[in-house]
N, C-alpha and C positions, 0 to 999 in steps of 0.2 A: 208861438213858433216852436220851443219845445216840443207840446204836443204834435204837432203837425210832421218834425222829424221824425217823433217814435211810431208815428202811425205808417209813415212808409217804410220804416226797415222791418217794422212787424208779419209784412208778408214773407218777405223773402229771407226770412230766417225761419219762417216757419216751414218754406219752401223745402229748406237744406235738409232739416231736421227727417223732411218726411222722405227724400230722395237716401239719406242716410239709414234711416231705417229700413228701407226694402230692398238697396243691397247684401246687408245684412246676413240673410237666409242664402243670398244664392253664393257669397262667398265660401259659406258652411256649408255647403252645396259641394262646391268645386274641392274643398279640404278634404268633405267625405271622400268623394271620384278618384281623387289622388291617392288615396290610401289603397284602395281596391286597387290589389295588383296580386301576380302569381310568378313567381321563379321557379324555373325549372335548369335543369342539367341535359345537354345534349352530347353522344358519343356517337365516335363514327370508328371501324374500324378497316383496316384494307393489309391484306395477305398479296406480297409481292417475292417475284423470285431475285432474290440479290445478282448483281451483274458486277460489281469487284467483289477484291479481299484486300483484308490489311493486315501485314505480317511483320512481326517483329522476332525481331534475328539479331546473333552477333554472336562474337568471340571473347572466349576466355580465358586465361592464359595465367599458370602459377609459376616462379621462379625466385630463387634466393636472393636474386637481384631486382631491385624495381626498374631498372633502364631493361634490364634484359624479358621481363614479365610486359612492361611494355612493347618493346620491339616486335617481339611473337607474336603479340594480338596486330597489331599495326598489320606488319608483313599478311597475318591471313587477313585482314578484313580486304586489304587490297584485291587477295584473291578471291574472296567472297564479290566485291563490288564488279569484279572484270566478270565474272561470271553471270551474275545479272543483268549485264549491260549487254553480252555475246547475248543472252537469254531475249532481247528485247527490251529491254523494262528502262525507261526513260530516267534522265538524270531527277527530273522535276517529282517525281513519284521515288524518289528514294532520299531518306536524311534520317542524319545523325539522331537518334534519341538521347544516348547516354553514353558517356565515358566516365570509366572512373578506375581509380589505380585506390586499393586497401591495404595496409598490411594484415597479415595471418598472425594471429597469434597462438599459442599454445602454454599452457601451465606445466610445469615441473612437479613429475609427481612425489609426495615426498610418505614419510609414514602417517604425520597428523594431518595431512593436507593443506600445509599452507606453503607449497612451494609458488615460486616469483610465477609471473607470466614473462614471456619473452616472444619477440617476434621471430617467428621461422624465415619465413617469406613476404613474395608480394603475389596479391592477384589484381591483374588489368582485363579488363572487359572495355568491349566497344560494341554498344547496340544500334541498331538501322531495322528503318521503320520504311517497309515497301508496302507501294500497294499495283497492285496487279490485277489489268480488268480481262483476262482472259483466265475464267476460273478453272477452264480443262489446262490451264500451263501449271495449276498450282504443286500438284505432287509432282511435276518432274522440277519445276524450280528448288522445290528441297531437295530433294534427292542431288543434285549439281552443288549448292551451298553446303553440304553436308562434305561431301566427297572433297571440297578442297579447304575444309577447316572449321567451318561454322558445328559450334558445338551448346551453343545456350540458344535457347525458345523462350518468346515471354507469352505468345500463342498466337492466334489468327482469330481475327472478327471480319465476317461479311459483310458485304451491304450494298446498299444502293448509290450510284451513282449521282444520279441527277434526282434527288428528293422536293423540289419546287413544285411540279406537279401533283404528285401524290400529296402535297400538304394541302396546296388549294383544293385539292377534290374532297380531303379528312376533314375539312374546315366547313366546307356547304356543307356537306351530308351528316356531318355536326350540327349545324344550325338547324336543318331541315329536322333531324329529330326530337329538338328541343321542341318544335312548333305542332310536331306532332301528336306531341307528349300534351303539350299546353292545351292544345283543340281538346283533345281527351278529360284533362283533369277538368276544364273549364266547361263543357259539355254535362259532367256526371255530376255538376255543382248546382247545374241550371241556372249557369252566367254565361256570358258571352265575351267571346277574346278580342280584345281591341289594340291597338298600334303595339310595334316594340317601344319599350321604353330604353333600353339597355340589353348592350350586347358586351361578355365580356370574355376574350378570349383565354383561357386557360390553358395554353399549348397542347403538347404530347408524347408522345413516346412512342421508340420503335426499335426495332430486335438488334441483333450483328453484337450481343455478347461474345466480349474475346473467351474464345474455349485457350485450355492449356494443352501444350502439347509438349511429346519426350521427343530426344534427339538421339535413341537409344538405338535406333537402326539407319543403314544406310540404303538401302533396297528404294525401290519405289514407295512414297506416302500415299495413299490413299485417298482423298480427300470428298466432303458431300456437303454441299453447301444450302439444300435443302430450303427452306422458306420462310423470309420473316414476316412480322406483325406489326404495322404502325397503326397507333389510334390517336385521337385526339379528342377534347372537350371544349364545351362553350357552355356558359352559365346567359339564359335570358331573361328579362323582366320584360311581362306583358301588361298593360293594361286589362282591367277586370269590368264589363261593365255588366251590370245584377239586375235585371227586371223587375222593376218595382211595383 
């Protein structure tokens, strides 16, 4: 009876043994496949004409008193605001940036120089942050905030309005030249390009750096808002497949 069990399981272990070993290679097979791959870097970029600006403004105001250094700025920013709103410019498109009330100090000059500090004054500013999609209004809306008080600039950056579409266009034409790239490198390798394996998106960048401006005149500002650049990137991984 013993023998007569060992003799039946003797096939089918020898069965396993041999289905086990000619897996084997094609597993090592598929590890090599997997490894064969190529990443490249795709950039797109696109030159558009800005349709706002974004302007930051306000007042500033010294006095020996701080209720009274307050007061003065308050009083103009109101006239500054009445003024941008006569101007057109929506309440939703205008807010507060900063307020802040400092004292001034000053040193007491003495002969060896170690006289005390003491506070002279106070200075209050109130900044407001507009933005304005009618870029021919921009030099006379200064020139008006100017005229009834506004005296500090933190400066003006352009830009685009509605940026949604120009991303999704930077984002294809990104991928699109990663792929171009890859056909290329994989071509001069004498491999051939197969599926994406990996897409991964590395956002972008795009112009409407705040310039500085002076508030040293009152006349008409000039302004030119001229053209930004948004680009963007995408990192791909292709599969690599090599004629053997």
């Amino acid at each position: 009876m013993e023998q007569s069990w060992y003799r039946k399981l003797a096939p089918a272990a020898v069965v396993s043994f041999c289905v086990l070993a000619t897996t084997q290679p094609v597993l090592a097979e598929s590890a090599v496949a997997h490894l064969r791959k190529i990443q490249v870097s795709g950039e797109a970029k696109i030159t558009a004409v800005p349709d706002m600006a974004t302007l930051t403004l306000g007042v500033s105001s010294f006095d020996e008193e701080a209720q009274t250094a307050m007061r003065t700025t308050s009083r103009k920013m109101v006239a500054v605001i009445d003024t941008l709103v006569e101007a057109g410019i929506a309440s939703e498109n205008m807010q507060t940036s900063q307020l802040s009330l400092s004292p001034r100090w000053e040193q007491d000059r003495t002969v060896n120089g170690q006289g005390r500090r003491h506070v002279v004054g106070f200075e209050a500013s109130n900044m407001l942050t507009i933005r304005l999609f009618d870029l021919d209004s921009v030099g006379p809306v200064l020139d008006r905030v100017l005229a009834v008080g506004a005296n500090h600039f933190r400066g003006l950056r352009f830009g685009v309005h509605d940026t949604d579409a120009l991303e999704d266009a930077l984002r294809v034409a990104a991928v699109q030249d990663a792929v171009a790239k890859a056909k290329l490198l994989s071509e001069a390798a004498g491999a051939e390009l197969g599926p994406v394996r990996q897409i991964t998106d590395q956002g972008g960048h795009h112009g409407g750096q705040m310039m500085a401006m002076e508030a040293a005149r009152s006349d008409f500002v000039p302004i030119a808002p001229g053209t930004l650049e948004f680009n963007h990137s995408v990192s791909v991984v292709f599969d690599l497949n090599v004629n053997e």
